[in-house]
DOFIMAR-969141 format. One line per field, with one value per atom (N, C-alpha, C): residue number from 1; atom name; x, y, z. Coordinates in Angstrom, 3 decimals, always signed. Atoms other than C-alpha are relative to their C-alpha. Layout:
REM residues N
romar (NUM, ...) .
zati (CA, ...) .
x (X, ...) .
y (Y, ...) .
z (Z, ...) .
This chain:
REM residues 217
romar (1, 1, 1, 2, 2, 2, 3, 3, 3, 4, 4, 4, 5, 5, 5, 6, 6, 6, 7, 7, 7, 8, 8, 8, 9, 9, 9, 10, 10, 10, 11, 11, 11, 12, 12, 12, 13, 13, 13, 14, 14, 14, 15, 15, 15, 16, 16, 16, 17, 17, 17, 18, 18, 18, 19, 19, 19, 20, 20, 20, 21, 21, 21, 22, 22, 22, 23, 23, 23, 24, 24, 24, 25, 25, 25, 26, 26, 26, 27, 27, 27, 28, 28, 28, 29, 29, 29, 30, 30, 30, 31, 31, 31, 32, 32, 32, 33, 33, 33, 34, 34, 34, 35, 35, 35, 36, 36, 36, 37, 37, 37, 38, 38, 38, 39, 39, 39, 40, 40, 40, 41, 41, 41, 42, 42, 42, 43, 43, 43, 44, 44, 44, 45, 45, 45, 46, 46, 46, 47, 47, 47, 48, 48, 48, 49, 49, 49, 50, 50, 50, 51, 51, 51, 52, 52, 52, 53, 53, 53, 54, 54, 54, 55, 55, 55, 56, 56, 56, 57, 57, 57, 58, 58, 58, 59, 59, 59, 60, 60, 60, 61, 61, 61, 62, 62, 62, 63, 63, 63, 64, 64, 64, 65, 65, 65, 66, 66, 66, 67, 67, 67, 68, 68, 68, 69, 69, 69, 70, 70, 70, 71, 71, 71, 72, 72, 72, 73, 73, 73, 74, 74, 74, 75, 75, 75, 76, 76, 76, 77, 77, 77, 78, 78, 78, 79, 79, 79, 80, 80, 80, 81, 81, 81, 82, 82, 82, 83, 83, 83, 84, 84, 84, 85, 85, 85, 86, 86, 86, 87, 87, 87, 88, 88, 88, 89, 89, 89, 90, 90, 90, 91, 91, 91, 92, 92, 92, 93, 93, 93, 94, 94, 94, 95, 95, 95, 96, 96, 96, 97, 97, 97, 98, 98, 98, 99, 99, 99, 100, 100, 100, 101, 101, 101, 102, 102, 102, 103, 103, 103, 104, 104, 104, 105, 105, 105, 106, 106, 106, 107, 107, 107, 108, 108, 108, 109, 109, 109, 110, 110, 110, 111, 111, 111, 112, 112, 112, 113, 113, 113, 114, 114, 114, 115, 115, 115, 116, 116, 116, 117, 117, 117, 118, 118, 118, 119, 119, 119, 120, 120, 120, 121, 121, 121, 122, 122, 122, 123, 123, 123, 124, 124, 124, 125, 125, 125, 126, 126, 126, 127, 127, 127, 128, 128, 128, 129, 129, 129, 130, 130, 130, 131, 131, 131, 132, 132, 132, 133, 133, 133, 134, 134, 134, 135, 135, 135, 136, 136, 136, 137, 137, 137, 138, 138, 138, 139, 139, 139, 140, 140, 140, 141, 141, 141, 142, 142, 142, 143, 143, 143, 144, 144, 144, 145, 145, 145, 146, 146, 146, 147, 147, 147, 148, 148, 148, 149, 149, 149, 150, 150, 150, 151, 151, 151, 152, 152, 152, 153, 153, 153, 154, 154, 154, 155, 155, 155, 156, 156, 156, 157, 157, 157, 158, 158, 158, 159, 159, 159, 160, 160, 160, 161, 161, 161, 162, 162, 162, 163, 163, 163, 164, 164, 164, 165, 165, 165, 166, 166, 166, 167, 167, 167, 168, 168, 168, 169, 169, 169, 170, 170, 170, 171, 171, 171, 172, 172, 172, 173, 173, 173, 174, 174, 174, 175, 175, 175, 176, 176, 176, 177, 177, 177, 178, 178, 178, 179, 179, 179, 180, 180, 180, 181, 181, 181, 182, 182, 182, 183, 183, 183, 184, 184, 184, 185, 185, 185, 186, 186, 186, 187, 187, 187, 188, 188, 188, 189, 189, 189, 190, 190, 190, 191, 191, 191, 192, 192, 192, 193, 193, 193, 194, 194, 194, 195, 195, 195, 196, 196, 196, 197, 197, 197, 198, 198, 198, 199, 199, 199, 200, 200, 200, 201, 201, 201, 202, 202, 202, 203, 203, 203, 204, 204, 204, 205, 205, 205, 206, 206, 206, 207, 207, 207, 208, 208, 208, 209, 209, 209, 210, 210, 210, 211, 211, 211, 212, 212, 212, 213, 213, 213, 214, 214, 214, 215, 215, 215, 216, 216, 216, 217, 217, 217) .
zati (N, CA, C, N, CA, C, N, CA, C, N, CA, C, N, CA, C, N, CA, C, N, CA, C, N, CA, C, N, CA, C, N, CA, C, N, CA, C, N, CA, C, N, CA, C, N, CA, C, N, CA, C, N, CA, C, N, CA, C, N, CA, C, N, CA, C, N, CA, C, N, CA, C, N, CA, C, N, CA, C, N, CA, C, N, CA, C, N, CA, C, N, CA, C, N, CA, C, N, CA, C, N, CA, C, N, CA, C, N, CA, C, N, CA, C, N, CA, C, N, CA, C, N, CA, C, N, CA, C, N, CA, C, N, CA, C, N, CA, C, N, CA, C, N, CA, C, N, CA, C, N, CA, C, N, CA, C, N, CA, C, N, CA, C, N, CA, C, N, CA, C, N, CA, C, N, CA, C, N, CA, C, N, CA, C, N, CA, C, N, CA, C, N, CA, C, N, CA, C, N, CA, C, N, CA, C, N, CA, C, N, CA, C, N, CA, C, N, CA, C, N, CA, C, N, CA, C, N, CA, C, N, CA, C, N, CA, C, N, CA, C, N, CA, C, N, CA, C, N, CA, C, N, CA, C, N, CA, C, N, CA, C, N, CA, C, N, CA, C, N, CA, C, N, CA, C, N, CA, C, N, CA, C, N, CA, C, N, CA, C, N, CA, C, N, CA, C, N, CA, C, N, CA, C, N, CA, C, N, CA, C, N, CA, C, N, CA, C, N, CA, C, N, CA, C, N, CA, C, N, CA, C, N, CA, C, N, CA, C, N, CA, C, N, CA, C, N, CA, C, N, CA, C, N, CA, C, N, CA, C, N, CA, C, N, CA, C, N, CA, C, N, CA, C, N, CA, C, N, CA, C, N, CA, C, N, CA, C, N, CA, C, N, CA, C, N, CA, C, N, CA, C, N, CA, C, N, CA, C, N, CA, C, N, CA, C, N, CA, C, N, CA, C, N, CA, C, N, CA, C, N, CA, C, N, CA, C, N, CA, C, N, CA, C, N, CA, C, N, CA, C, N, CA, C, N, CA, C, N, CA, C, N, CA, C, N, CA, C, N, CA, C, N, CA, C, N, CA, C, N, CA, C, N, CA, C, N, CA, C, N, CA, C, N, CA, C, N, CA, C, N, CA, C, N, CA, C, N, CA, C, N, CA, C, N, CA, C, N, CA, C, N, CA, C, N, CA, C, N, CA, C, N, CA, C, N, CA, C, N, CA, C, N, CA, C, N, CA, C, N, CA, C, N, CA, C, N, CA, C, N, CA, C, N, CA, C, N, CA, C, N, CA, C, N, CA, C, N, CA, C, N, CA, C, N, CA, C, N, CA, C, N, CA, C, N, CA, C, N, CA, C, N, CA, C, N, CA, C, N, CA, C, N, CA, C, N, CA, C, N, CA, C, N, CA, C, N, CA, C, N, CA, C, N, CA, C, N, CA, C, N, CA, C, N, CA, C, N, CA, C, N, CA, C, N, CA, C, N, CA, C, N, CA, C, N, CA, C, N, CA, C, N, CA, C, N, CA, C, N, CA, C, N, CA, C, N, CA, C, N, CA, C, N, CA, C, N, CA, C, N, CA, C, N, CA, C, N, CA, C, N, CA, C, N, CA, C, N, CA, C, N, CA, C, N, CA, C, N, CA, C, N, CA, C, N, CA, C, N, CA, C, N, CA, C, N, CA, C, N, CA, C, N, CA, C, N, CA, C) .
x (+0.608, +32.345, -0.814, +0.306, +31.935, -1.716, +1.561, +28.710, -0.802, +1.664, +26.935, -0.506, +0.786, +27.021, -1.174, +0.517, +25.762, -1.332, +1.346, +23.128, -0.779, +0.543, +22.227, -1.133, +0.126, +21.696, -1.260, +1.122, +19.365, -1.376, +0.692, +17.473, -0.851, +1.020, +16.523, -0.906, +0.407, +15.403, -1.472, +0.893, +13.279, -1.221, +1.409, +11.026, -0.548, +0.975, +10.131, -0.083, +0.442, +9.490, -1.753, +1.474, +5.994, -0.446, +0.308, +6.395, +0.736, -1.058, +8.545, -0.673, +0.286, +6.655, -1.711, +1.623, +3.562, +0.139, -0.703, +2.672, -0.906, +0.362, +2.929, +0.897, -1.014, +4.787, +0.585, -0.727, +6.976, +1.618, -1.491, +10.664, +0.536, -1.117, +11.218, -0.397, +0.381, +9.468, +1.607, -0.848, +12.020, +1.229, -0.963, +14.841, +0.249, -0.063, +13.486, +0.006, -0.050, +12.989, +1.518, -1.290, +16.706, +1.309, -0.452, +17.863, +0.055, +0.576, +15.732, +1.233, -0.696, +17.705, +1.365, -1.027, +21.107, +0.889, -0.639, +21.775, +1.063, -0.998, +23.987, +0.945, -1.025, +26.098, +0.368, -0.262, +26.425, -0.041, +0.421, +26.803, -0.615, +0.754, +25.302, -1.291, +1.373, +21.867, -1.036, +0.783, +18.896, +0.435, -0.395, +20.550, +0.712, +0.284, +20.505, +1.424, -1.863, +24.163, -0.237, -0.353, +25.886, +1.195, -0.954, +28.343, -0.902, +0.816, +27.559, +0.165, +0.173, +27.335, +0.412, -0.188, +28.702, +0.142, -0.357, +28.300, +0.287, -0.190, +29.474, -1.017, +1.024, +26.486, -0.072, -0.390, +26.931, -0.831, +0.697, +23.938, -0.266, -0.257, +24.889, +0.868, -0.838, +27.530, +0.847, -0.872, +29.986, -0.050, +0.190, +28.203, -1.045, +0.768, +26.443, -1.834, +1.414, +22.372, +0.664, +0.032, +22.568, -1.147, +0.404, +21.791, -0.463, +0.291, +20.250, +1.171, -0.670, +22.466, +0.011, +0.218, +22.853, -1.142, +0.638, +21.424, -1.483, +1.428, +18.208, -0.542, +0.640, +17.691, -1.530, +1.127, +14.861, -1.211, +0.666, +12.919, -0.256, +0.738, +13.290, -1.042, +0.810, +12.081, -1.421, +1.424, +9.093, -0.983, +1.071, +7.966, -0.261, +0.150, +8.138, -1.183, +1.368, +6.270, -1.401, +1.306, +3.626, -0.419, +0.673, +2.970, -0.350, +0.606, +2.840, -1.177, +1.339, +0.741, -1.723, +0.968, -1.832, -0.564, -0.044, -1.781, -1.282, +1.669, -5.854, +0.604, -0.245, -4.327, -1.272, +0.746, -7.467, -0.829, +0.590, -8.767, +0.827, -0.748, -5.944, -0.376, +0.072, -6.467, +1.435, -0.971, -3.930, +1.252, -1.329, -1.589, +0.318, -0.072, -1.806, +0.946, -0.265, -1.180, +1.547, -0.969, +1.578, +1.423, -1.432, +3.563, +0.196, -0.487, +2.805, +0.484, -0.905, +4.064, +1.706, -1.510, +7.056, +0.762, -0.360, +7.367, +0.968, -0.009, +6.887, +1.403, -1.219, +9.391, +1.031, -0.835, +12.335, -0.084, -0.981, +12.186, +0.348, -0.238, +11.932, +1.555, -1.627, +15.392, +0.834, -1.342, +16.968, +0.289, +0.010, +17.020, +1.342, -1.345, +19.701, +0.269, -0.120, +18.724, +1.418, -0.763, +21.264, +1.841, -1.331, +25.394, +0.014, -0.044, +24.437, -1.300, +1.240, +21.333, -1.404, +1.153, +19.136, -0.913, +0.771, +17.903, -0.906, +0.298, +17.032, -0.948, +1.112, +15.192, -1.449, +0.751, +13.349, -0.911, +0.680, +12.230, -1.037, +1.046, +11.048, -1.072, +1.067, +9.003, -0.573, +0.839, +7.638, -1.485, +1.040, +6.209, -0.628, +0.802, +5.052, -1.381, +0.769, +3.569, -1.396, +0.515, +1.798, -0.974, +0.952, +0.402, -1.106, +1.026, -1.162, -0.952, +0.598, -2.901, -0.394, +0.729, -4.401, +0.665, -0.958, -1.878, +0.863, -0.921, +0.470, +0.601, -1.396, +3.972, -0.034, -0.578, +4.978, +1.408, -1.565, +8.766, +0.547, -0.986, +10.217, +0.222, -0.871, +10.045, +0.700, -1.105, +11.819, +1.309, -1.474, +14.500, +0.581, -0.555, +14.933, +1.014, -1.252, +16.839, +0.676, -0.919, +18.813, +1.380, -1.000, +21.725, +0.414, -0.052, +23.352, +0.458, -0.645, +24.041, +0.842, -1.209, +27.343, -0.352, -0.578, +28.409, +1.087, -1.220, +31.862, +0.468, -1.068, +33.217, -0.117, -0.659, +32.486, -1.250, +0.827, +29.307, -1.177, +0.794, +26.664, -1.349, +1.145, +23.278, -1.554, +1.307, +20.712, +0.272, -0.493, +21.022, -0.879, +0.492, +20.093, -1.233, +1.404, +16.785, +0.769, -0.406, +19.084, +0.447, -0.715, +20.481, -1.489, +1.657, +16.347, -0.203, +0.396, +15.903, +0.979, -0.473, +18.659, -0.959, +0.630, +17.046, -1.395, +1.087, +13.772, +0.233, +0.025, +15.218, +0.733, -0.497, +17.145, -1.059, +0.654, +16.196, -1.238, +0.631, +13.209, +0.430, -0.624, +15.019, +1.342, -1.133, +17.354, -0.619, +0.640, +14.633, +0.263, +0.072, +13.955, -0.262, +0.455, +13.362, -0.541, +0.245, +11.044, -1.110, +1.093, +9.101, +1.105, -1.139, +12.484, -0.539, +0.413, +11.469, -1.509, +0.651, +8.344, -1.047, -0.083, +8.244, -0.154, -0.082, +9.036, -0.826, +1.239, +6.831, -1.231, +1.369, +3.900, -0.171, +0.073, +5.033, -0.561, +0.178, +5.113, -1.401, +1.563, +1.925, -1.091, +0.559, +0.292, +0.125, -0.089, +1.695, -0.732, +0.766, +0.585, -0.755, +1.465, -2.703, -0.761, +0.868, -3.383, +0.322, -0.390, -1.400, -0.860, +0.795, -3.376, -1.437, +1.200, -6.743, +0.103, -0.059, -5.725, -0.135, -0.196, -5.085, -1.361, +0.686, -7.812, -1.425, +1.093, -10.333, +0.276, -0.193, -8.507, -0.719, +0.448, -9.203, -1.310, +1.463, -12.717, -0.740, +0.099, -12.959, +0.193, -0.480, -11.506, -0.848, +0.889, -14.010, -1.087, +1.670, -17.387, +0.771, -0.160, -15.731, -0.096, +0.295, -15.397, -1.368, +1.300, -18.699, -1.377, +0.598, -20.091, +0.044, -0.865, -18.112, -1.024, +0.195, -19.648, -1.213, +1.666, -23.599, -0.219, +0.076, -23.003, +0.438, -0.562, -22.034, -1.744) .
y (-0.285, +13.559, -1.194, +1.135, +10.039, -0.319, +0.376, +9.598, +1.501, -0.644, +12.572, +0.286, +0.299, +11.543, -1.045, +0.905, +8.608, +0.322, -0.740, +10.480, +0.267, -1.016, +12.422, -0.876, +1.111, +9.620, -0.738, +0.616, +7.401, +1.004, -1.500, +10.598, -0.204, +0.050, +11.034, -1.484, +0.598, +7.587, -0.630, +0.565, +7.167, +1.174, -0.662, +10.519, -0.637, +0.542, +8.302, -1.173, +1.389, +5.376, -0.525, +0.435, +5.501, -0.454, -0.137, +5.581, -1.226, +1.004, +2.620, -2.051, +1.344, -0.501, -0.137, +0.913, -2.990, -0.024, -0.420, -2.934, -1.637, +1.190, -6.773, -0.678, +0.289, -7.177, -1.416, +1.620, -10.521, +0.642, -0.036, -11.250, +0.569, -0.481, -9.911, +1.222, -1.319, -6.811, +0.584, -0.668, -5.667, -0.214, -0.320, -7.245, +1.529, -0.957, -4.665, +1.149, -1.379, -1.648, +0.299, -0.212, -2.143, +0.121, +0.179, -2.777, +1.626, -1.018, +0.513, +0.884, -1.511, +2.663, +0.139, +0.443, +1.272, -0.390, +0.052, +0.186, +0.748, -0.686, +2.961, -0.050, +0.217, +2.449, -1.219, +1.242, -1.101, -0.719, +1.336, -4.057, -1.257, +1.227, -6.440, +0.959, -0.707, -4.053, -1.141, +0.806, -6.193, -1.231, +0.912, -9.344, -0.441, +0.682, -11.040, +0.033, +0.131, -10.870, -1.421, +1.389, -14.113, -0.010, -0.600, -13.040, +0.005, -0.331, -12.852, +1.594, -1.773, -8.944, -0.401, -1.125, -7.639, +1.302, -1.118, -4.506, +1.090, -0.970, -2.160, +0.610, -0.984, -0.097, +1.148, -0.999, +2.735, +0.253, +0.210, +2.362, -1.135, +0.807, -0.520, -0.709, -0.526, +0.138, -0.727, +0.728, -1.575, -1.255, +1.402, -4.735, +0.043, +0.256, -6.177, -0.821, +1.313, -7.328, -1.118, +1.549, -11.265, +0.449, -0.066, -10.346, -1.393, +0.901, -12.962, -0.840, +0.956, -16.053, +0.433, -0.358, -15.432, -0.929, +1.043, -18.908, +0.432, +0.097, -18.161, +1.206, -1.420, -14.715, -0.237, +0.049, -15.615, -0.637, +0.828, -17.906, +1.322, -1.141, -15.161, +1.770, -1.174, -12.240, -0.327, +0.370, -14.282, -0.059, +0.106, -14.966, +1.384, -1.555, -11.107, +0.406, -0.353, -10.348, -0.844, +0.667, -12.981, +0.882, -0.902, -11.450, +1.248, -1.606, -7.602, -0.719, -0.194, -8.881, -0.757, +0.703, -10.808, +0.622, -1.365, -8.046, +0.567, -0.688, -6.231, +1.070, -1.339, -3.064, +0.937, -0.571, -1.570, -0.157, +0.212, -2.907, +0.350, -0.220, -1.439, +1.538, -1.807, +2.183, +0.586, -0.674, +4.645, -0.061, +0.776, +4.082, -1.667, +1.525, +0.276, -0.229, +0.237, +0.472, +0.509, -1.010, +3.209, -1.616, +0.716, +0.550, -1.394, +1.281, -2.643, +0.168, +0.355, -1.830, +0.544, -0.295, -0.217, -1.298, +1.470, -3.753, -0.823, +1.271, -5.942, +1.046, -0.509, -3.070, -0.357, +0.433, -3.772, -1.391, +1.201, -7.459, -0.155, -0.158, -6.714, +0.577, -0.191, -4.554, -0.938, +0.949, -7.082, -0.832, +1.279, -9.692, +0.516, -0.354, -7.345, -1.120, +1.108, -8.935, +0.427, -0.104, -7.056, +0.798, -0.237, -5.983, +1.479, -0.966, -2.265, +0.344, -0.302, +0.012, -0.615, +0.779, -1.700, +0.804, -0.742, +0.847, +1.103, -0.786, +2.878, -0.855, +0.645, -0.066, -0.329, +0.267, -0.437, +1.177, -1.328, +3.037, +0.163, -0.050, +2.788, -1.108, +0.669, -0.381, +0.690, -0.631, +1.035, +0.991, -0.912, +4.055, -0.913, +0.498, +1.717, -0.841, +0.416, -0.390, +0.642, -1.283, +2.070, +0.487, -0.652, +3.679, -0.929, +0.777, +0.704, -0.499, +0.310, -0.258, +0.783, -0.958, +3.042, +0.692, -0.901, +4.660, +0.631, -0.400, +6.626, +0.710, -0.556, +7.471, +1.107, -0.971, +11.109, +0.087, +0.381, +9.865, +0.812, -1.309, +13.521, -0.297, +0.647, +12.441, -0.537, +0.998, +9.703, +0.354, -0.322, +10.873, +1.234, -0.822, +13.627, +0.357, +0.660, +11.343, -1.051, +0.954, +9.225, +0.114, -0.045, +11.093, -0.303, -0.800, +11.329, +1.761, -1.227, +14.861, +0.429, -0.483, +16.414, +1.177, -1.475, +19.425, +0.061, -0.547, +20.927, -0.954, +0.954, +18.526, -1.219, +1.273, +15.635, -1.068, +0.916, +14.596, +0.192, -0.346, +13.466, +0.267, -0.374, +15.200, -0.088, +1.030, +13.231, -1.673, +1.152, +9.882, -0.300, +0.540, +8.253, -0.755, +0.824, +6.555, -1.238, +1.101, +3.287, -0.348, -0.099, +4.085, -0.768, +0.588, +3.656, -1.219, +1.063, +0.793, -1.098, +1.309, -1.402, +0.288, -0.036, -0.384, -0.881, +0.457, -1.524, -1.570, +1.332, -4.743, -0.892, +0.554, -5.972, -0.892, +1.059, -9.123, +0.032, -0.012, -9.737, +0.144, +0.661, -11.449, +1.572, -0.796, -8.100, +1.355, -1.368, -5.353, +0.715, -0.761, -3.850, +1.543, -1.501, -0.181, +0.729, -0.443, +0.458, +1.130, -1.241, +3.801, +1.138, -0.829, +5.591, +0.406, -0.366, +4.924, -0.583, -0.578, +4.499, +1.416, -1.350, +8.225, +0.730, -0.547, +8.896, -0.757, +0.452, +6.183, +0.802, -0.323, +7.771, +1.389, -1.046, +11.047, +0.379, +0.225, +10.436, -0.835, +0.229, +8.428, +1.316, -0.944, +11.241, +1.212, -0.729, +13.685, -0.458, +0.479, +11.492, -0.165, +0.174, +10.833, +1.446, -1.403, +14.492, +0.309, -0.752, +15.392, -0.791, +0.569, +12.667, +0.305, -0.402, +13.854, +1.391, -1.532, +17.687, -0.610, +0.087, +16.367, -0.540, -0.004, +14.607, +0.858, -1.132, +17.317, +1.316, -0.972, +19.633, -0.501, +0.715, +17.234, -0.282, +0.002, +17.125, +1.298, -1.464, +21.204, -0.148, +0.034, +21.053, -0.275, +0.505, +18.767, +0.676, -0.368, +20.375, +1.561, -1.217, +23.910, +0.044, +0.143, +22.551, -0.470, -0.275, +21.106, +0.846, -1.552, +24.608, +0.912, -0.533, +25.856, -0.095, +0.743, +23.635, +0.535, -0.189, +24.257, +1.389, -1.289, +28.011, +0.291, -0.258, +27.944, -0.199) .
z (+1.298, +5.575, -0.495, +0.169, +5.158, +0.400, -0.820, +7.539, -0.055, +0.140, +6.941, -1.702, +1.776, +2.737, +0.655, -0.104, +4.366, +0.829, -0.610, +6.517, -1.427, +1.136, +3.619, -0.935, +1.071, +1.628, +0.112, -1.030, +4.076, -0.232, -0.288, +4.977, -1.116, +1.638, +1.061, -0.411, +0.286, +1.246, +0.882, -0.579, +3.848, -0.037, +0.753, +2.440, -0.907, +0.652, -0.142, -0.366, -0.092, +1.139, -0.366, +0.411, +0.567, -1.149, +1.181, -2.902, -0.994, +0.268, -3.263, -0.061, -0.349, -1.541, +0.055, -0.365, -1.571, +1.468, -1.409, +2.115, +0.626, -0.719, +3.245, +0.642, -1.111, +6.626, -0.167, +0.120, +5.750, +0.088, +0.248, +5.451, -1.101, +1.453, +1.959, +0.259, -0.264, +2.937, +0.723, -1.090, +5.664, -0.773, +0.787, +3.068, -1.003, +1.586, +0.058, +1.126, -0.458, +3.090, +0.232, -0.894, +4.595, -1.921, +1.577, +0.404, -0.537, +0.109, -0.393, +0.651, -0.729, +2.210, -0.469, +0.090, +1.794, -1.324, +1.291, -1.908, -0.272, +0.830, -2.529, +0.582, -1.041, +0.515, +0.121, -0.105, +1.310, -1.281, +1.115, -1.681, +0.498, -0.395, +0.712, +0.427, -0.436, +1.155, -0.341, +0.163, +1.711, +0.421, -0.207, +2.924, +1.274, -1.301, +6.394, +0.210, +0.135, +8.077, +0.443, +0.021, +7.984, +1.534, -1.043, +10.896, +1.712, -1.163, +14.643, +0.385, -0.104, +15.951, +1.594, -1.211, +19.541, -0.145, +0.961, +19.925, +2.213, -1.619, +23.632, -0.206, -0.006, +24.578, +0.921, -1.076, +26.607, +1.138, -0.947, +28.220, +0.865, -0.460, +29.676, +1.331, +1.139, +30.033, -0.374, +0.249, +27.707, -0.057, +0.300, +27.427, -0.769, +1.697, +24.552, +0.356, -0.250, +24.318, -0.858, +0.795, +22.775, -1.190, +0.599, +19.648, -0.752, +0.529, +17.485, -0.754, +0.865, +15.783, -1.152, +1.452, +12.289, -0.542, +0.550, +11.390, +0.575, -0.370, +13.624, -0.208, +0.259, +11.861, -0.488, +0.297, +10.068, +0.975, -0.876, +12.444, +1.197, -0.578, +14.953, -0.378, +0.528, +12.805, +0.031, +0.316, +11.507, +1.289, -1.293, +15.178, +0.157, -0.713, +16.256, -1.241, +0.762, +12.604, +0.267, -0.564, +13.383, +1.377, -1.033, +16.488, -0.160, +0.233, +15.210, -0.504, +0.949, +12.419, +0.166, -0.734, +14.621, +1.208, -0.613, +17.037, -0.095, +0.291, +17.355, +0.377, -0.099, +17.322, -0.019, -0.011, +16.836, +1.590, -0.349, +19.453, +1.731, -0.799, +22.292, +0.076, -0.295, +23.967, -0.364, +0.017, +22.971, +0.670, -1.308, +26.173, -0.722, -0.152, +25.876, -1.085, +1.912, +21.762, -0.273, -0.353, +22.528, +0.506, -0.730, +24.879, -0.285, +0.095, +23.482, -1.730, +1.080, +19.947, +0.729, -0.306, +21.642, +0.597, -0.485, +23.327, -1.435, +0.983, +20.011, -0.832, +0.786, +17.934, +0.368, -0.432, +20.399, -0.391, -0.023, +20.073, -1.771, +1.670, +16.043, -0.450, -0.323, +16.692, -0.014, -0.355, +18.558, -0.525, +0.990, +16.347, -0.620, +0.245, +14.741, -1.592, +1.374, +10.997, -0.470, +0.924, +9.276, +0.501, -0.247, +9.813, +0.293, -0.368, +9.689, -0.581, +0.229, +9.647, +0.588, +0.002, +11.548, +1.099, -0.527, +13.825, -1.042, +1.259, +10.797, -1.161, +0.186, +9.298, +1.068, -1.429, +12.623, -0.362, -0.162, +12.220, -1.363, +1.432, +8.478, +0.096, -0.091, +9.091, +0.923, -0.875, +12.024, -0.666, +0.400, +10.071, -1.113, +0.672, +7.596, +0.069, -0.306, +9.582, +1.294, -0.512, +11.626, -0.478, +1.077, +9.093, -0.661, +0.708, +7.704, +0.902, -0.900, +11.197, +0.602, -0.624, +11.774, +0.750, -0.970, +14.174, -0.966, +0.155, +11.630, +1.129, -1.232, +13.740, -1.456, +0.755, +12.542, +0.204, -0.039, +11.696, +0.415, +0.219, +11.865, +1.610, -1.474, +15.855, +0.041, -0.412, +15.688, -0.676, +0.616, +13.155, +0.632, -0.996, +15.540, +0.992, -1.287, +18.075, -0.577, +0.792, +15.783, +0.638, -0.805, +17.281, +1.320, -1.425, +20.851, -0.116, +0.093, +21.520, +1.406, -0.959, +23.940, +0.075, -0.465, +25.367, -0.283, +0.537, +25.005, +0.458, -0.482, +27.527, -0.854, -0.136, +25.815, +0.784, -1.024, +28.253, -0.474, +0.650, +27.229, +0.151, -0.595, +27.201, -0.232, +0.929, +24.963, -0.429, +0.531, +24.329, -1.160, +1.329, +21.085, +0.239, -0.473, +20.289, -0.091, -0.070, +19.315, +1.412, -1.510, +23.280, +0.672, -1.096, +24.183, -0.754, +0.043, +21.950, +0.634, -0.957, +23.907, +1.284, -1.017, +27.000, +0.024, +0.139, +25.519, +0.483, +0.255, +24.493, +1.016, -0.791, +27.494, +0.533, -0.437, +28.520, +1.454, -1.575, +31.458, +0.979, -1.609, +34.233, +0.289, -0.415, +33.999, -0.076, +0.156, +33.938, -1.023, +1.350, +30.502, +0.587, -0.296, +30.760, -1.698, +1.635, +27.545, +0.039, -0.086, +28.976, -0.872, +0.767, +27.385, -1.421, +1.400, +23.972, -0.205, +0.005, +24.723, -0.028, +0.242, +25.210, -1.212, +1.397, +21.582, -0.824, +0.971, +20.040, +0.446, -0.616, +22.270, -0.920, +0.818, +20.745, -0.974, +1.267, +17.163, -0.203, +0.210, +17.426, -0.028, -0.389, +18.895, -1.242, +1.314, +16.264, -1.095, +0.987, +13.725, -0.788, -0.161, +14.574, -0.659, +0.135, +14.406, -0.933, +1.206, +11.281, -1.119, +0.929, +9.745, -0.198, +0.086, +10.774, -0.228, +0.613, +9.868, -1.213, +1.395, +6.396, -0.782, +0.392, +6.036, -0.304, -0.097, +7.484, -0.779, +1.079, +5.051, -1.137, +1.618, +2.016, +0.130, +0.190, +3.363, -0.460, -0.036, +3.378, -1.152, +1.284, +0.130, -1.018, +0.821, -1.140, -0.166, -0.317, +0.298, -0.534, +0.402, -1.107, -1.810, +1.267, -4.603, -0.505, +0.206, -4.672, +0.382, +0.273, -3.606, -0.933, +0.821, -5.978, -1.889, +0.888, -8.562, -0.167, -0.041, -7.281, -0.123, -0.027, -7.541, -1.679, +1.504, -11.349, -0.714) .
């Protein structure tokens, strides 16, 4: 009952995220998005864990990525945001753009700023930042695979997108595997793209109908 108030909850917050934030990729940003989702659940929302994190991964199995130090949370975030936000995204083909933010998102994950929620902040900056660099992600993909999903036995027959972002984020020297959730960023880009140019080529229709509208009076 517990976790799907707490679904519920999230969920309602990340529809209106748009309506919430200034949009300037830094450290207090990602505090006020992970604050934003979480306030009503957590009393530490918005605030860097002080604690180290292991965590079993099943895709692993049963061993933990090296999540970030507590102390070197910030230092590592800021490098990964410097790099998105220096990034010529415009200037990458679709494929390329597709796999190298799915790159730079994992090491933004792994860092693992906060004690809980952080795949779920991952996902809201993402669409934020996305959106502001010309690629909107259409989230409803990604919140799609938030879960894993079973069968009767017990086995399982989807794995989670947090399942594809360890994969992403596993270290070099041990073969990352980030075409997984690459897959679903490529998706949701792709969706995106197009729901954004329907909308606009509606609101252009829209326009050139009212000022027909107008010249016919």
């Amino acid at each position: 009952m517990l976790n799907q108030a707490e679904a519920d909850i999230t969920f309602s917050k990340f529809l209106n995220i748009d309506k919430t934030f200034r949009t300037k990729f830094d450290i207090d940003f990602i505090k006020s998005v992970h604050k934003h989702i979480f306030e009503d659940i957590f009393d530490w929302a918005g605030e860097f864990r002080s604690v180290p994190i292991v965590k079993e991964e099943v895709v692993l199995p049963g061993l933990s990525l090296n999540y970030a130090e507590s102390q070197d949370i910030p230092q590592k975030l800021e490098a990964v945001l410097n790099k998105m936000n220096n990034t010529d995204w415009d200037a990458l083909p679709l494929e390329e753009k597709s796999m190298e933010f799915t790159k730079q998102l994992a090491q933004f994950w792994l860092v693992h700023s906060f004690r809980d929620g952080n795949t779920r902040t991952t996902l809201t900056f993402a669409s934020k930042f996305s959106k502001e660099h010309g690629f909107p992600l259409d989230l409803s993909c990604l919140l799609d695979e938030l879960s894993r999903k079973t069968n009767a036995d017990g086995k399982i027959t989807r794995f989670s997108i947090r399942d594809k972002f360890v994969l992403a984020a596993i270290p070099e020297e041990f073969s990352p595997e980030p075409q997984h959730l690459n897959f679903l960023i490529h998706k949701a880009m792709v969706s995106g793209i197009s729901k954004n140019i329907e909308a606009l080529q509606n609101t252009l229709n829209t326009t050139s109908q009212n000022r027909n509208d107008d010249d016919g009076r």
